[in-house]
C-alpha positions as a Markdown table, in Angstrom:
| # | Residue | x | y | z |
|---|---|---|---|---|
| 1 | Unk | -27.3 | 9.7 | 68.9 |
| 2 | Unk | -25.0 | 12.2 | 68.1 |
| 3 | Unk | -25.2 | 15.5 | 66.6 |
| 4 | Unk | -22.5 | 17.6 | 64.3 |
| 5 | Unk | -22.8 | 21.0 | 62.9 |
| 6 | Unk | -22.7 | 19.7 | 59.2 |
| 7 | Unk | -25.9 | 17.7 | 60.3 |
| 8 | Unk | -28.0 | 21.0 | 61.2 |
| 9 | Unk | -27.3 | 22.7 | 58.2 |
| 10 | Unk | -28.0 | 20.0 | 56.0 |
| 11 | Unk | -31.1 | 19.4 | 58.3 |
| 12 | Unk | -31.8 | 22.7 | 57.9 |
| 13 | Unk | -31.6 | 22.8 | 54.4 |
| 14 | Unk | -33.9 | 20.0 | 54.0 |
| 15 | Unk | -36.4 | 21.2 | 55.6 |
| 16 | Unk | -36.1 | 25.2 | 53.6 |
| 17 | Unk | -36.3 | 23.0 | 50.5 |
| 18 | Unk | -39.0 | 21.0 | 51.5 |
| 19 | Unk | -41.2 | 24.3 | 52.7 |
| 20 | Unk | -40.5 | 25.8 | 49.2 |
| 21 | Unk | -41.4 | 22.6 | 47.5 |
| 22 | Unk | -44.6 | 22.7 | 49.8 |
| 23 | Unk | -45.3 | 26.4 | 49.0 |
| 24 | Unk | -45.1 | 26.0 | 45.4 |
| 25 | Unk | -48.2 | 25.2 | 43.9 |
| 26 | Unk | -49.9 | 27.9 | 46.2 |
| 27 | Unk | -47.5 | 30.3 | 44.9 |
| 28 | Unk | -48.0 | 29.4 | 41.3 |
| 29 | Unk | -51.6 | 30.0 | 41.3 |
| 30 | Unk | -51.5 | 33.2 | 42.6 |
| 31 | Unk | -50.0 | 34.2 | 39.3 |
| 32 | Unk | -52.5 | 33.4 | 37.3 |
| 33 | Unk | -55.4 | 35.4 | 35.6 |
| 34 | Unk | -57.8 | 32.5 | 35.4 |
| 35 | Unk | -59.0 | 31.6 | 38.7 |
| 36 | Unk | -59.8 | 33.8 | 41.9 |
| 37 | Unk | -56.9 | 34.6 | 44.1 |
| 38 | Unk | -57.6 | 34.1 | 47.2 |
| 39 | Unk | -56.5 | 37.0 | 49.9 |
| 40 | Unk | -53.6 | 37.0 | 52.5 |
| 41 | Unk | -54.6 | 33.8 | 54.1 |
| 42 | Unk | -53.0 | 34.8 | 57.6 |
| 43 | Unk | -55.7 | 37.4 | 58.1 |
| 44 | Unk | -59.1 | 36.3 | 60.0 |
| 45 | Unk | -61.6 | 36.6 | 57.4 |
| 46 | Unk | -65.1 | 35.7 | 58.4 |
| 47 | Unk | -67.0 | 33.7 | 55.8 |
| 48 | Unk | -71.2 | 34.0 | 55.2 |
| 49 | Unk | -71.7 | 30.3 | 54.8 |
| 50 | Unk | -75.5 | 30.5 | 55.2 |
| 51 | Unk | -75.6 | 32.3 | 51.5 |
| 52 | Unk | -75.2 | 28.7 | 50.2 |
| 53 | Unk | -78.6 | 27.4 | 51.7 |
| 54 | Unk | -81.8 | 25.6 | 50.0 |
| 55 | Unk | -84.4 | 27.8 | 47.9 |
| 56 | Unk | -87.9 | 28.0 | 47.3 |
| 57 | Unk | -88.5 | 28.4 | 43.4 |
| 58 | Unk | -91.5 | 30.9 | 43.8 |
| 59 | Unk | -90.1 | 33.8 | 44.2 |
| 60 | Unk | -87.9 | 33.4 | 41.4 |
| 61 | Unk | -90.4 | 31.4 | 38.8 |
| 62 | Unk | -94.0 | 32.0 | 37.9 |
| 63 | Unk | -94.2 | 27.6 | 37.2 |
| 64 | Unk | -92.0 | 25.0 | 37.3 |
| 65 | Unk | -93.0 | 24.2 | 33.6 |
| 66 | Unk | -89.9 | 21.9 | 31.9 |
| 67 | Unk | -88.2 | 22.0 | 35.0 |
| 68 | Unk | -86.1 | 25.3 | 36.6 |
| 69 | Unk | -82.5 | 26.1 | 36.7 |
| 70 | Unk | -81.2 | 29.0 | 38.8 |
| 71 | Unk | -77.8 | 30.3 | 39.3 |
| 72 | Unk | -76.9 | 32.7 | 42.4 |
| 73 | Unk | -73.6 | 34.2 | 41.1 |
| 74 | Unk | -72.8 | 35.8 | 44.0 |
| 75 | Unk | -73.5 | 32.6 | 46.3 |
| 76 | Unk | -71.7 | 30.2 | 43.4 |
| 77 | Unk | -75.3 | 28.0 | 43.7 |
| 78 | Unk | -76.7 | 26.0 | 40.8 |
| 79 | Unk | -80.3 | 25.2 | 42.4 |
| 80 | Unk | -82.7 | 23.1 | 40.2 |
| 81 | Unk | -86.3 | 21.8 | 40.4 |
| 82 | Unk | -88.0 | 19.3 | 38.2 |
| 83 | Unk | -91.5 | 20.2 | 36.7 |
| 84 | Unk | -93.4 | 18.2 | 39.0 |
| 85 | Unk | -91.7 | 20.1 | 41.9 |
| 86 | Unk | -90.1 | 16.4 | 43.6 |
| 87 | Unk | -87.0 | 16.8 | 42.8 |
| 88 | Unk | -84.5 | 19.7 | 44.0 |
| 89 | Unk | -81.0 | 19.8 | 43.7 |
| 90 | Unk | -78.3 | 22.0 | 44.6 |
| 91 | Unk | -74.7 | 22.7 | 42.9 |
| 92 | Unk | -71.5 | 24.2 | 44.0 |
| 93 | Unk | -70.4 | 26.3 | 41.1 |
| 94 | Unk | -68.2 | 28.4 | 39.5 |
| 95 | Unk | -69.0 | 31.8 | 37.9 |
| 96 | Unk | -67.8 | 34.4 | 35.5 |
| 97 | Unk | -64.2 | 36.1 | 36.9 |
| 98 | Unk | -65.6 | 39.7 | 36.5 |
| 99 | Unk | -68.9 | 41.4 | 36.4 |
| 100 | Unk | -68.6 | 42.5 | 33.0 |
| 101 | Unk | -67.8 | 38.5 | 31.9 |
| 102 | Unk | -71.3 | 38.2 | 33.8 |
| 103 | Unk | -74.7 | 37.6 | 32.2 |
| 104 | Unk | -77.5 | 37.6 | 34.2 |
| 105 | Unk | -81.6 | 37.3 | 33.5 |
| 106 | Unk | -83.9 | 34.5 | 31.9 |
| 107 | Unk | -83.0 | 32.2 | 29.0 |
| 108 | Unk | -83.3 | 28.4 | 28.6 |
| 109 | Unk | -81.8 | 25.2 | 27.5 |
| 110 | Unk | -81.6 | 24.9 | 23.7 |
| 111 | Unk | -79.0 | 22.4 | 23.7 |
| 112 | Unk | -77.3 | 19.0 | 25.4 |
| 113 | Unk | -74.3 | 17.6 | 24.7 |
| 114 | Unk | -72.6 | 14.7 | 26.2 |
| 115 | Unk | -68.9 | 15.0 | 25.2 |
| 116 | Unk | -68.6 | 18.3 | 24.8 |
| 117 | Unk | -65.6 | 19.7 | 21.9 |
| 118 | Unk | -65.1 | 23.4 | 22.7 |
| 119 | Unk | -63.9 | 26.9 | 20.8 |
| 120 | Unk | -62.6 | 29.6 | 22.4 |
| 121 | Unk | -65.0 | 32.6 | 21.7 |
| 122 | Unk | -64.1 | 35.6 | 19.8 |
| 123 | Unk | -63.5 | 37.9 | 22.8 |
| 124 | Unk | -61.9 | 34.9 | 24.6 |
| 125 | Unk | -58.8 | 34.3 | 21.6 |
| 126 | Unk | -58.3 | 38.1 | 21.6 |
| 127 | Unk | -57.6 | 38.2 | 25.8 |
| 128 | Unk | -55.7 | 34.6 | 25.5 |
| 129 | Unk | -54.1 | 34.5 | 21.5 |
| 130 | Unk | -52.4 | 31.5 | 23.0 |
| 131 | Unk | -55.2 | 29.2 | 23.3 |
| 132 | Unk | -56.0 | 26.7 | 20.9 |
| 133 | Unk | -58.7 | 27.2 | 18.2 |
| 134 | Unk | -60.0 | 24.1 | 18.9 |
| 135 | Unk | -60.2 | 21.4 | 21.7 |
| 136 | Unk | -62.0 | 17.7 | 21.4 |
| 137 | Unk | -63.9 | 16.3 | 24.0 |
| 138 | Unk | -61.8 | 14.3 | 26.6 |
| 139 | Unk | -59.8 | 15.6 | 29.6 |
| 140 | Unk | -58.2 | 18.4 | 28.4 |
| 141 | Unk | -61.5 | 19.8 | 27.7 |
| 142 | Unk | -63.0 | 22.9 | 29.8 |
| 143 | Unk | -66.4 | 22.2 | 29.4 |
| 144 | Unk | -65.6 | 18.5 | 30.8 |
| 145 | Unk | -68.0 | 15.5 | 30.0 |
| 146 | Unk | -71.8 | 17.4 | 29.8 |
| 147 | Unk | -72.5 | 20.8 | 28.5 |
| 148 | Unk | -76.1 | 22.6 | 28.7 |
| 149 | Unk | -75.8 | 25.4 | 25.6 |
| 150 | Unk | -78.4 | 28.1 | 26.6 |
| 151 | Unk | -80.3 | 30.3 | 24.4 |
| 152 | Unk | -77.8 | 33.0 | 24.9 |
| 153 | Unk | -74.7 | 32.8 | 22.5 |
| 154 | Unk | -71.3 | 31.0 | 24.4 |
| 155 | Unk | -73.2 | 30.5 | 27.5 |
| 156 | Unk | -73.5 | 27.5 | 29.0 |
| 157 | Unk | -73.8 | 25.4 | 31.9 |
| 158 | Unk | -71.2 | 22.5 | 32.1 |
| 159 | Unk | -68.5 | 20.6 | 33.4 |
| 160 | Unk | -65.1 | 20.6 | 34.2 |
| 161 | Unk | -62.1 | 18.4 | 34.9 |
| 162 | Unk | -60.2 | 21.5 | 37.3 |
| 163 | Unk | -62.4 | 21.0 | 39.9 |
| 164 | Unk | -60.4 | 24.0 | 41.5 |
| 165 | Unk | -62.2 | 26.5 | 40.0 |
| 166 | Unk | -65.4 | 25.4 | 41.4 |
| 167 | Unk | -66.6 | 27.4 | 44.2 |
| 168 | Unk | -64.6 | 30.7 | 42.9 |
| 169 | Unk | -64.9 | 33.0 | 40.4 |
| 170 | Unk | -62.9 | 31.5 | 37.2 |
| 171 | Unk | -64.9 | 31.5 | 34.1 |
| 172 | Unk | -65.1 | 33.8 | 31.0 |
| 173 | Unk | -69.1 | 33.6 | 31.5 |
| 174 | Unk | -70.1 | 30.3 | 31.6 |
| 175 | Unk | -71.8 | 28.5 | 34.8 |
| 176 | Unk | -69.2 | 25.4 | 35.9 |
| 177 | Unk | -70.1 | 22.2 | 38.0 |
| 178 | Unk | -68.1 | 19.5 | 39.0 |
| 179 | Unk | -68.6 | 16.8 | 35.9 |
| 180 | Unk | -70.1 | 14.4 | 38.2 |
| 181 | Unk | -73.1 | 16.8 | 39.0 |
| 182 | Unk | -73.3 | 18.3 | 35.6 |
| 183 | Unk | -73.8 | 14.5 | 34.7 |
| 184 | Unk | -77.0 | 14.2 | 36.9 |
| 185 | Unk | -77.7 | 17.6 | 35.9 |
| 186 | Unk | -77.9 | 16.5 | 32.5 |
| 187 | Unk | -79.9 | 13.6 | 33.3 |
| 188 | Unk | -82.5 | 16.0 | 34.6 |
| 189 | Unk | -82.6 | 19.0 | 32.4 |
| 190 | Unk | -84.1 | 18.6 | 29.2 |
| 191 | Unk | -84.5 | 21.5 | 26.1 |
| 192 | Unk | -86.7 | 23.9 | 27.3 |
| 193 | Unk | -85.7 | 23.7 | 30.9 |
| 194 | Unk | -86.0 | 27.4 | 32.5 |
| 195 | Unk | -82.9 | 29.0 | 33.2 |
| 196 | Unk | -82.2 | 31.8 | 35.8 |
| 197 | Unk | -79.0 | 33.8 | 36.7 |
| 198 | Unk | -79.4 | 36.3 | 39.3 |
């Protein structure tokens, strides 16, 4: 096999093309507001995984009466308990983007919805006056298939179909799980069920 100049540069080329085509999407979402960007990944960062660990609901609730739900913002940790105290689960999530998008103390569930349809909040249209005043339920929807409406107004625990955002901070206040736990979630939780965020 033989090799001529013209073949290295259009080698070459091909692969410059194909490392920009790779580097794209990573490049696109550090330009947006809406998810966490992540640092320069070249640097060694080192990463507290043990903050995502199993918790004991004492410490946090005086019974387990209708069931408990709490959210560790700073871990990104949806833990729940069910009233008789057999069942515990526990969520990757994602949180509010800033601290002053963050809401944190007691409230409960006042509301499930399977199916969600979803307005942009007051606050929320002014910051993005491109979003739409209204979407349905179905996959272009950010609260994804379930949504847990807490006593607090906009606030809610729910799905989405972006699963990048879970783990990271990327929410204008709301608590988000990947739809598939949101669904058992749902299952679980009922109105009343104690809610948490620390």
């Amino acid at each position: 096999m033989t090799f001529n100049a013209n073949d290295r540069l259009g080698r070459r080329a091909f692969l410059a093309t194909g490392a920009a085509f790779l580097s794209a999407p990573a490049i696109a979402q550090t330009g947006s507001s809406t998810t966490e960007v992540e640092g320069d990944l070249s640097e060694s960062v080192v990463r507290n995984i043990s903050s995502f660990r199993s918790l004991d609901w004492q410490p946090y609730f005086s019974s387990l009466r209708n069931g408990a739900i709490l959210v560790d913002v700073t871990s990104r940790a949806l833990h729940y308990w069910s009233a008789d105290g057999e069942t515990y689960k526990l969520y990757p999530s994602s949180v509010p983007l800033t601290e002053d998008l963050t809401r944190r103390g007691r409230t409960s569930v006042v509301r499930k919805v399977e199916g969600p349809s979803w307005r942009p909040t007051p606050a929320m249209q002014k910051r993005n006056p491109e979003w739409p005043d209204y979407v349905p339920p179905g996959p272009d929807n950010p609260l994804g298939t379930h949504a847990l409406y807490l006593g607090w107004t906009y606030y809610r625990i729910h799905g989405t179909h972006d699963t990048r955002k879970i783990g990271r901070r990327s929410s204008n206040g709301c608590i988000g799980l990947y739809n598939e736990h949101i669904a058992e979630l749902f299952g679980m939780a009922k109105v009343g069920t104690q809610v948490l965020l620390i």
